[in-house]
Every structure is written in structure tokens, then in C-alpha cells.
C-alpha positions as CSV (number, residue, x, y, z in Angstrom):
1,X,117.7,-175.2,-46.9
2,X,119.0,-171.6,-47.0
3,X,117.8,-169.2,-48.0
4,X,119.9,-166.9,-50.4
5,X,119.3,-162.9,-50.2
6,X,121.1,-159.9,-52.0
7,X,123.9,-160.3,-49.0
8,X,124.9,-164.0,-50.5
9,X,124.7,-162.6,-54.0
10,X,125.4,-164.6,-57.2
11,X,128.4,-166.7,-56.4
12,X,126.9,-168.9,-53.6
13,X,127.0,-172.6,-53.9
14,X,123.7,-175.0,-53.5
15,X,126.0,-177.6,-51.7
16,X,123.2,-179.6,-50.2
17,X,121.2,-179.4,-53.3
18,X,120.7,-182.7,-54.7
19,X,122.8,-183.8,-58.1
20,X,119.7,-183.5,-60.8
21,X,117.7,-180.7,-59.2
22,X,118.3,-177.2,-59.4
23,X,116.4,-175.3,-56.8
24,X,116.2,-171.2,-56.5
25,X,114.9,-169.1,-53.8
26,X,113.8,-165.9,-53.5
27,X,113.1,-163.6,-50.4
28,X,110.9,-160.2,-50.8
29,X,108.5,-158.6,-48.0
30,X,105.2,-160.1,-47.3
31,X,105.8,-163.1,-49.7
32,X,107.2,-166.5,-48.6
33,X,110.2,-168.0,-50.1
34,X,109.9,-169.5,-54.2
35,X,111.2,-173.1,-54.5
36,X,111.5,-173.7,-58.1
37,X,113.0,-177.6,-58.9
38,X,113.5,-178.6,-62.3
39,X,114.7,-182.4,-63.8
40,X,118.2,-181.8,-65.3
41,X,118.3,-184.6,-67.7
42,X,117.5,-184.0,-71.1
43,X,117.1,-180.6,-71.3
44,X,118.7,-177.2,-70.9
45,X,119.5,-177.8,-67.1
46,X,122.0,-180.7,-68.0
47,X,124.9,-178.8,-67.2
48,X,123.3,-178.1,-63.6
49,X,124.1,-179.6,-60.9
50,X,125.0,-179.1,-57.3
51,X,127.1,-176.3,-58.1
52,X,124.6,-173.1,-58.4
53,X,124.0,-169.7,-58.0
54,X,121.3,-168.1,-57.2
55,X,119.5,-164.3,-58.5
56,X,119.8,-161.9,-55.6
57,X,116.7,-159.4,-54.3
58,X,117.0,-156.2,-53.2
59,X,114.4,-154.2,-50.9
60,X,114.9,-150.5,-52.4
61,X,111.9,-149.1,-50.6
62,X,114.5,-146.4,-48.8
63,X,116.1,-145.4,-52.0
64,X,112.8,-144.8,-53.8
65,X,111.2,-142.4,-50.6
66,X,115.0,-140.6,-50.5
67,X,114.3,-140.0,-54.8
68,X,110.9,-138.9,-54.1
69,X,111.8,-136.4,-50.8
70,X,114.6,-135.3,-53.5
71,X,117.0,-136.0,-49.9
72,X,120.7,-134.7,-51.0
73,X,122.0,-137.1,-48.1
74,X,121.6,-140.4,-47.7
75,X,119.8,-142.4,-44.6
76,X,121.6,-145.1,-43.1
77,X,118.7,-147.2,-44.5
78,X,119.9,-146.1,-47.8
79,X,123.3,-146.6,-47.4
80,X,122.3,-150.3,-46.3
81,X,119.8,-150.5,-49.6
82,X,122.4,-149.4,-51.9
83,X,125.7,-151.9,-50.6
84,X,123.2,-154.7,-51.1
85,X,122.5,-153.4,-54.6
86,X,126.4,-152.9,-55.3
87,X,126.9,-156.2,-54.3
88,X,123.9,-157.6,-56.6
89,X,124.9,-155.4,-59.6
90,X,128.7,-156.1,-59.4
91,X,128.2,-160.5,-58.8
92,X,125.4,-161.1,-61.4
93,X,124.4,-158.4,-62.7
94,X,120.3,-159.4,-62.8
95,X,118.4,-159.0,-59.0
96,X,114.9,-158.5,-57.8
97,X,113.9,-155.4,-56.8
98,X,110.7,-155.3,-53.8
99,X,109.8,-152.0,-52.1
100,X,109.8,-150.4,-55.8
101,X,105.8,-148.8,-54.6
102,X,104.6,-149.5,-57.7
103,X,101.1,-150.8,-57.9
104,X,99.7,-154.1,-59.1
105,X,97.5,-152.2,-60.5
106,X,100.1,-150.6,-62.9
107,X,101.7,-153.9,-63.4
108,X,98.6,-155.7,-64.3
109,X,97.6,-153.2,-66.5
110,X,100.7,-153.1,-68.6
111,X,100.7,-156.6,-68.9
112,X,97.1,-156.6,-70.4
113,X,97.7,-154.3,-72.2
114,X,100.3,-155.8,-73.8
115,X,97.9,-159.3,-74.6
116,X,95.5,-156.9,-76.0
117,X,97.9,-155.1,-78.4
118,X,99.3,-158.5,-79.6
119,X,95.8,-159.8,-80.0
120,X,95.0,-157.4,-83.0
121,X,94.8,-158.7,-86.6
122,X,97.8,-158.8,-87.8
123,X,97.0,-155.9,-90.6
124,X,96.1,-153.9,-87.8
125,X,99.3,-154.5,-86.0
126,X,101.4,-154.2,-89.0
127,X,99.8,-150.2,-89.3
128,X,101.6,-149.5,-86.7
129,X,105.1,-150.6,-87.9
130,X,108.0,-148.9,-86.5
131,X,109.7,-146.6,-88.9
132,X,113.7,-147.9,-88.9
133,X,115.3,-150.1,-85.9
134,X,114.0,-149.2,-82.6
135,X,111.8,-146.9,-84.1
136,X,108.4,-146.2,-81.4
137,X,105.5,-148.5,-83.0
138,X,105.0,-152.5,-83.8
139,X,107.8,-155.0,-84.7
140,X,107.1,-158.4,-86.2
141,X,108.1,-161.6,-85.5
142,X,112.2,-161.8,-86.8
143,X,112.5,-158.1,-87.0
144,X,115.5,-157.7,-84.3
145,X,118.1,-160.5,-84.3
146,X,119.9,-161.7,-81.1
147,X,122.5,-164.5,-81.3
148,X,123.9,-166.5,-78.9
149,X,126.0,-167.6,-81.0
150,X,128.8,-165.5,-80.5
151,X,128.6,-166.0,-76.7
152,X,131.7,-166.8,-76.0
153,X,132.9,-163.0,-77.6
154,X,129.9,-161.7,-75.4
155,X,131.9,-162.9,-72.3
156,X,134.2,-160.9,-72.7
157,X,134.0,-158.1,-70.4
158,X,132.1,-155.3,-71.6
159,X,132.0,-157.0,-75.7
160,X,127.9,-157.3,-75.9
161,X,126.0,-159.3,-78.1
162,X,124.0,-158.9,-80.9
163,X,122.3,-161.2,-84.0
164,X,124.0,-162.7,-86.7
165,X,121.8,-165.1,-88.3
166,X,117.9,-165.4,-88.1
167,X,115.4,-162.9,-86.8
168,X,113.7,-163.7,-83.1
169,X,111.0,-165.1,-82.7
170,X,109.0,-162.5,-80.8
171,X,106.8,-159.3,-81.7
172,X,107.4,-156.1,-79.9
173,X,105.9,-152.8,-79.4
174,X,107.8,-150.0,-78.0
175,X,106.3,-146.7,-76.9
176,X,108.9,-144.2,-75.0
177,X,111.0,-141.1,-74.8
178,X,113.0,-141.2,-78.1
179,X,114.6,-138.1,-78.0
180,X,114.2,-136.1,-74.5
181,X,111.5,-134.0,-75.0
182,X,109.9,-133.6,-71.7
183,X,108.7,-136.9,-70.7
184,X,106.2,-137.2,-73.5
185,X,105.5,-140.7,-75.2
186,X,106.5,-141.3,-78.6
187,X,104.2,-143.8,-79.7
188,X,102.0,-145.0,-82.4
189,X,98.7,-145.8,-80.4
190,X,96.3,-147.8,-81.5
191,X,92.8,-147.1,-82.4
192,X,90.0,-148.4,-80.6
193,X,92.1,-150.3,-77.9
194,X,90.3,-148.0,-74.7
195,X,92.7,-147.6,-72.0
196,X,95.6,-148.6,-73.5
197,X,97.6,-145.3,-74.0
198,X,97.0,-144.7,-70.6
199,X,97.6,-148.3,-69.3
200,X,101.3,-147.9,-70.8
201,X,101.8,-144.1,-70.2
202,X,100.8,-145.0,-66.0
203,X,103.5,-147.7,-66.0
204,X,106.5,-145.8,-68.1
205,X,106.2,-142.9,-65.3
206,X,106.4,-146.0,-62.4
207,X,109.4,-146.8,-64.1
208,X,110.7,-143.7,-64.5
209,X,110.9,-143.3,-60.7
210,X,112.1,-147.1,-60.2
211,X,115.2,-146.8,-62.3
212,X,115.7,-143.0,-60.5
213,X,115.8,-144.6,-57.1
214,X,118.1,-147.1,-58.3
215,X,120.5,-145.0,-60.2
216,X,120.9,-142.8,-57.1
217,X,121.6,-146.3,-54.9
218,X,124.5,-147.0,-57.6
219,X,126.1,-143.2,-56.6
220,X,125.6,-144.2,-52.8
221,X,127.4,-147.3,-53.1
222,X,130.0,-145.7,-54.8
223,X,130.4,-142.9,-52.6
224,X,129.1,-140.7,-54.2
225,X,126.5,-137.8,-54.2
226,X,123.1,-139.4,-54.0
227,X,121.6,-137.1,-56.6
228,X,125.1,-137.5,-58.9
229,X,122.6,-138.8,-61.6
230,X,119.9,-137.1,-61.8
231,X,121.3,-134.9,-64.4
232,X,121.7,-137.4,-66.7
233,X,118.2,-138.7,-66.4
234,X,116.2,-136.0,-66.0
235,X,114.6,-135.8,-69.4
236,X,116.4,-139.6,-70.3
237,X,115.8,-141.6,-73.4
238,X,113.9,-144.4,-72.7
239,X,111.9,-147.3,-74.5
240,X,108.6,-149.4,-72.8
241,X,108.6,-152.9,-74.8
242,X,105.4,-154.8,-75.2
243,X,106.8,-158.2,-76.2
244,X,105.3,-161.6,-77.1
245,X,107.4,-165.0,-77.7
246,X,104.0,-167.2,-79.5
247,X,104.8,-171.3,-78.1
248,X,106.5,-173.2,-80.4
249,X,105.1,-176.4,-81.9
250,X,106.8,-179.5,-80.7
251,X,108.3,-181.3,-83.5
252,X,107.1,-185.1,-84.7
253,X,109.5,-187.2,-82.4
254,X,110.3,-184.4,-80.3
255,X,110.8,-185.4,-76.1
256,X,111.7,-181.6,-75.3
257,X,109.7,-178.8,-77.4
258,X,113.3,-176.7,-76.6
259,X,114.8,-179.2,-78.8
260,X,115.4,-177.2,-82.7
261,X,113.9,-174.1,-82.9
262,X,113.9,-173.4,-80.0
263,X,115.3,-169.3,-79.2
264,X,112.0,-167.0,-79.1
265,X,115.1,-164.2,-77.8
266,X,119.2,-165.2,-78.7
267,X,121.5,-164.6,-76.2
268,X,122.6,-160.8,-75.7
269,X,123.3,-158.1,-73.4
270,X,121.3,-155.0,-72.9
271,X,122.4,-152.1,-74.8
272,X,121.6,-149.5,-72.5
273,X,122.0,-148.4,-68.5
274,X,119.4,-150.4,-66.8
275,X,116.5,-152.4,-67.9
276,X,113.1,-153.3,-65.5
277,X,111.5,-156.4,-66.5
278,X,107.7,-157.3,-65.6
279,X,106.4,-160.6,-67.1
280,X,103.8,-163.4,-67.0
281,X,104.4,-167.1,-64.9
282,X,105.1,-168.8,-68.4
283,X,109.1,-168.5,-68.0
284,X,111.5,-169.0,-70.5
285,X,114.2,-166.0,-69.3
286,X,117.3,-167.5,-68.1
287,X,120.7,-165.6,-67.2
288,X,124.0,-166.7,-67.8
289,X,126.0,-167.6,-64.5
290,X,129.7,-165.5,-64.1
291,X,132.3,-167.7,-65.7
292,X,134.3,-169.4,-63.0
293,X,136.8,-170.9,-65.9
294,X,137.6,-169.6,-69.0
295,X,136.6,-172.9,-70.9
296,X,133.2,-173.4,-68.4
297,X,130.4,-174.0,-70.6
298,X,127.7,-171.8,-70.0
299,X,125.0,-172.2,-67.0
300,X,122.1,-171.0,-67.3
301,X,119.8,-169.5,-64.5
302,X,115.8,-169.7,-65.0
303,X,114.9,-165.9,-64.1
304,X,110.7,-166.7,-63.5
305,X,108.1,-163.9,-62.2
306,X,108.2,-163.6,-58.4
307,X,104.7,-162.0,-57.3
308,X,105.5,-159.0,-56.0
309,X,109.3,-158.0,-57.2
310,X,110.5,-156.5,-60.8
311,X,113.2,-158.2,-62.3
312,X,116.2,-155.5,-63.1
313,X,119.8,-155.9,-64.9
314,X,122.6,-153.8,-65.4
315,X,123.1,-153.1,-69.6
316,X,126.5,-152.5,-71.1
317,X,126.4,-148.6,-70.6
318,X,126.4,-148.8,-67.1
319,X,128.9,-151.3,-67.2
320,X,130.9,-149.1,-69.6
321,X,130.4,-146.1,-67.2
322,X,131.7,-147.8,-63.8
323,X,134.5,-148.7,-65.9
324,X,133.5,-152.6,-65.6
325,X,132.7,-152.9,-61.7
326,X,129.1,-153.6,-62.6
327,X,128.5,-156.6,-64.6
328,X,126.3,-156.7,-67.3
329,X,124.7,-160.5,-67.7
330,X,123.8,-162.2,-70.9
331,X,120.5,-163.9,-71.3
332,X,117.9,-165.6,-73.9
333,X,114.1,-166.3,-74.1
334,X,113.3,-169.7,-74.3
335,X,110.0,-170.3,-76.5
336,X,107.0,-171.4,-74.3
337,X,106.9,-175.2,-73.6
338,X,103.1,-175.3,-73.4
339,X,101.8,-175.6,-77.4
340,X,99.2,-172.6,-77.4
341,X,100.7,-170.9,-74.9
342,X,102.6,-167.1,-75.4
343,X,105.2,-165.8,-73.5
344,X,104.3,-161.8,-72.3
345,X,106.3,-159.4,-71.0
346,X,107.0,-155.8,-70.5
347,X,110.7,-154.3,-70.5
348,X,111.7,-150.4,-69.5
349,X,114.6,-149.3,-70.9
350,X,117.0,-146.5,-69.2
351,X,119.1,-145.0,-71.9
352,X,119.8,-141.5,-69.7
353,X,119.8,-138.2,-71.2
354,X,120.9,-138.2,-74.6
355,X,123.8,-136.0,-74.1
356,X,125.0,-137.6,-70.8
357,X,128.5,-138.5,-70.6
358,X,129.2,-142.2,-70.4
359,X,133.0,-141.7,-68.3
360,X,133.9,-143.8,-65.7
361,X,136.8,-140.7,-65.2
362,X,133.2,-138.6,-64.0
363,X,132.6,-141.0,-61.2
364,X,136.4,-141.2,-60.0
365,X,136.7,-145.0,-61.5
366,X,139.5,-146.2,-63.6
367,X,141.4,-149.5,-63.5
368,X,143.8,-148.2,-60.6
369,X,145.6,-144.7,-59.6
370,X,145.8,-142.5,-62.8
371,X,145.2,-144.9,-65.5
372,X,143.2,-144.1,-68.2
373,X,139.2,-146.1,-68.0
374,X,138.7,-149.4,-69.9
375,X,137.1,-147.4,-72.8
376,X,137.2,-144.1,-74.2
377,X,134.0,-141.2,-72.8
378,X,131.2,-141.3,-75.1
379,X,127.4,-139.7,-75.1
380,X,124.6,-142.3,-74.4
381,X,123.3,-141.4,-77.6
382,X,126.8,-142.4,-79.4
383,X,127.0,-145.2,-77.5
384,X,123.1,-146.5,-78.4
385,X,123.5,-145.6,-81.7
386,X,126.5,-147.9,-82.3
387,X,124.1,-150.5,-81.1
388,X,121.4,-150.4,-83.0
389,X,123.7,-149.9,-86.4
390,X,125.0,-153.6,-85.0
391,X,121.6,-155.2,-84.2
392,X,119.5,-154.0,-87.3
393,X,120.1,-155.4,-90.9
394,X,120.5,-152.8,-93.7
């Protein structure tokens, strides 16, 4: 069996997989390959079969030691990082990332901190509501609504996604830079829970250099300055999300608990420039496969933990800002299968500075020799703002 890496990307075919298996591999450092097989009848997978694609992963351990060393050229083991990462970012759009040097003690600690949060009563929780839509503080179960059911819209390049009927069915908490001011948390922490401002402050600041070292891979790849960015993420806007998708209860007659209510996240896009994921081994993330035909239903890739990796996707403002060449994926949250069993995991958000310019004309891309970009320049801030006016209901 081979085994797929960042060089084979997204749009290799599984020909000697077997028709009613879907098998996905992953390669990082230190860890041995992941076989995950799943039964295709009956469920989600149905539409899977030997035809498949795989999620790429991407050591960026050069790329994070040139951000750090603040190096104004790039190594050849740069250059190398960051054409894997082109290649990742421009096929599907979702990749692992190993070599990030954050700890598992920062990962662990985020993720606990997240169960302990969630674990409040719920009056204790709900004093910490957020104040508006993406406000810092707690959300509740059906606050944000993602649909996939204008998916076929959301295919469309660079269109995005967001709710038009019921709430999710998660709970959130988000704690991050809401404005540039410095690098200083805007949060609502909670009383009594020791260790858990500084649990979630440790982990933001790892991200903070993660999505850095990335961002300047991006201007490698395309040829440009390795610190090009860095001005527009200096003091960036950013969110930490402490989510929670609560198991489903299977309904009387039910073979598959996904059958009916089954969406603990709708299918959407990411609003902003790049979003890190950590989360727990209960799964339920899947990405949506590039469209080979115009009329192809939808395939859907599990996206599970991988020990060791962080799971990061391209959003529509980076997709906006390379003028399209960097694809921005759709994907949903399955509710847990296991009754009594919750779905945990963290998401970073990189928004950029609030003033940045979102131009693909800035970074020398347009659709061919002195034509105009796919879309017109706007601030990140603009940009976000249009979002959330979409997402939230009055």
C-alpha cells in the first residue's frame, strides 16, 4: 500500500483499495503510518469507493526555526517545506502539520481545559455568555448556525457557507485577540477553574508562532519575501475556540446514530486566513473532496486526530487574498456515534491585523497579465465583519 505524503497531495487515487473500504494514511516524524478502514454501506461513506483522496502532511519544523531566528532569506530546507505546503494548500486545502514544536504539554492542556470548562453547571457557563456574535465568552448549544445545505453555492469558488436553518449543535468558548491590542486575551475567565487562563493563554501564543511560520511558508512558495506577512500579523485578530459536540441519542429503530439529527457542525468554510485544529480520538470532522464534475456528489474525507500533528486549513480570506490559488475546503462535524460520548476540540483562528489589506494585487496575483483580482481589496476586518453579519441571526 502506499503511502500518501504532502508530495502526492489531495487528488491521488486509492486504486488498489478495495470497493467498500476507504483507507487513509498519514506520514509525520517519529510516528508510524495511520490506517483508518471504514464499512461503506449504510452510512456516510456510501459514496466512497475506490476512487479517494487522501489529507496531505507537512513537516514545517524549518519554517517555524526561520520565524523564530526572524531569517529574511529562506534555507533551501525552507524552500522545500513551503512547495510541499503550496502544493497541500492549493489541492485540498486541509493538511497536517508535524515539526510545529509545540508541546504535548500545551496540547493536552488545552484540551482539558476545554472538558473542564464544558463540565461547569450550566448557570455557571451561561455567566459567561458572549456579548453579540463572536463576542470573547461562552456560546450555547444552537447559538452559531452552519448549513450544509447550501453546499452546492459553497462550491463555488471563493462563495463560503454559512447557516440558514437550525442552530449547531455544539457549545463554544472563545478567548483571543478581538481587536489588536498587544497580544492580550480578551476573555471572560472563569472563577475557580485553577489553571485554566493559563492553560489557554500557553496554547494561543503556540499558535501564534504556528500560524507565523506558516504564513511566511505561503510567501516562500510564492516567491515572495519570507517575512512579506509579518506586518499583517503582528498584533493579528485572532479567536481560541473551546468547543464541545454532546453524542447524540440514537433514535428507536435507528441502525446508524448519523441517521436524523445528525450535524453537531453544518457544512461551511472558515471565515478567516488560517485555522489550527487540535481535537480528541472521537472523530466526526470530515472535509469535502475537490469536485472532479460539476454534478459529483459530494465526498467526504474523515479528518481524525493523528498523535503528534495539528490539523490546519486555509479559510476564505486567504483564498480571497491569493486571488483563489489556495483552496479553501468545506467541512461538517458529525455528532459522536458513541451515546455518552462528547466530541472536544480546540480551534485557532488567524484573522491578521485588523487593518491588513486582503489584495491579491499586494502579492503580484491576478487571474493573468494585468487583469484586475477575482474580488475587489478589502481590510480583514471588513472582510470578517461581512461574515459574522451572515452567520449570526438578528
Amino acid at each position: 500500500m502506499q503511502i500518501l505524503t504532502a508530495s502526492h497531495a489531495f487528488s491521488d487515487v486509492f486504486a488498489q483499495i478495495p470497493v467498500g473500504q476507504f483507507t487513509q494514511r498519514h506520514t509525520a516524524p517519529g510516528l508510524a503510518p495511520k490506517r483508518v478502514t471504514m464499512p461503506v454501506e449504510g452510512t456516510r461513506e456510501k459514496a466512497m469507493g475506490p476512487d479517494q483522496h487522501t489529507i496531505p502532511c507537512v513537516d514545517i519544523a524549518p519554517l517555524v526555526r526561520g520565524t523564530r531566528l526572524g531569517a529574511t532569506v529562506a534555507s533551501d530546507a525552507e524552500r522545500t517545506a513551503a512547495a510541499s505546503l503550496d502544493l497541500a494548500a492549493r489541492s485540498a486545502g486541509f493538511f497536517y502539520v508535524t515539526g510545529h514544536g509545540v508541546g504535548d504539554d500545551s496540547i493536552d492542556g488545552a484540551l482539558r481545559a476545554s472538558k473542564r470548562l464544558f463540565a461547569l453547571p450550566d448557570a455557571t457557563k451561561m455567566s459567561l455568555r458572549a456579548r453579540g456574535g463572536e463576542g470573547a465568552g461562552y456560546e450555547p448549544s444552537g447559538a452559531q448556525k452552519l448549513d450544509e445545505g447550501r453546499l452546492g453555492e459553497m462550491l463555488e469558488l471563493g462563495e463560503g457557507v454559512d447557516g440558514e436553518s437550525g442552530g449547531d449543535q455544539k457549545e463554544s468558548y472563545i478567548a483571543g485577540n478581538m481587536t489588536g491590542n498587544g497580544g492580550r486575551l480578551d476573555a471572560q475567565w472563569p472563577v475557580g477553574l485553577d489553571g485554566f487562563e493559563e492553560a489557554v493563554t500557553r496554547y494561543h501564543a503556540d499558535c501564534r508562532v504556528v500560524s507565523a511560520a506558516l504564513m511566511r511558508g505561503f510567501a516562500v512558495a510564492l516567491g515572495l519575501p519570507p517575512d512579506r506577512f509579518e506586518k499583517d500579523i503582528d498584533d493579528p485578530f485572532t479567536k481560541l475556540r473551546l468547543l464541545r459536540y454532546p453524542a447524540k441519542k440514537k433514535e428507536e429503530g435507528a441502525i446508524d446514530p448519523y441517521v436524523g439529527d445528525r450535524a453537531g457542525c453544518g457544512a461551511h468554510t472558515d471565515w478567516g486566513a488560517l485555522t489550527l485544529l487540535i481535537q480528541d480520538d472521537v472523530g466526526g470532522l470530515e472535509v469535502c473532496a475537490p469536485q472532479r464534475h460539476e454534478a459529483a456528489a459530494p465526498i467526504w474525507i474523515p479528518a481524525d486526530a493523528v498523535p503528534g500533528a495539528i490539523l490546519a486549513n486555509v479559510g476564505d480570506m486567504l483564498l480571497r487574498w491569493t486571488d483563489g490559488r489556495y483552496r479553501s475546503a468545506p467541512h461538517r462535524v458529525l455528532a459522536p456515534k458513541t451515546p455518552g460520548t462528547d466530541r472536544h476540540s480546540v480551534a485557532f483562528f488567524l484573522n491578521c491585523n485588523v487593518d491588513a489589506a486582503v489584495d491579491a494585487r499586494s502579492l503580484g496575483l491576478a487571474a493573468g497579465d494585468g487583469a484586475e483580482p477575482k474580488w475587489p481589496p478589502i481590510t480583514a476586518m471588513g472582510y470578517i465583519e461581512e461574515r459574522v453579519a451572515a452567520t449570526y441571526s438578528a
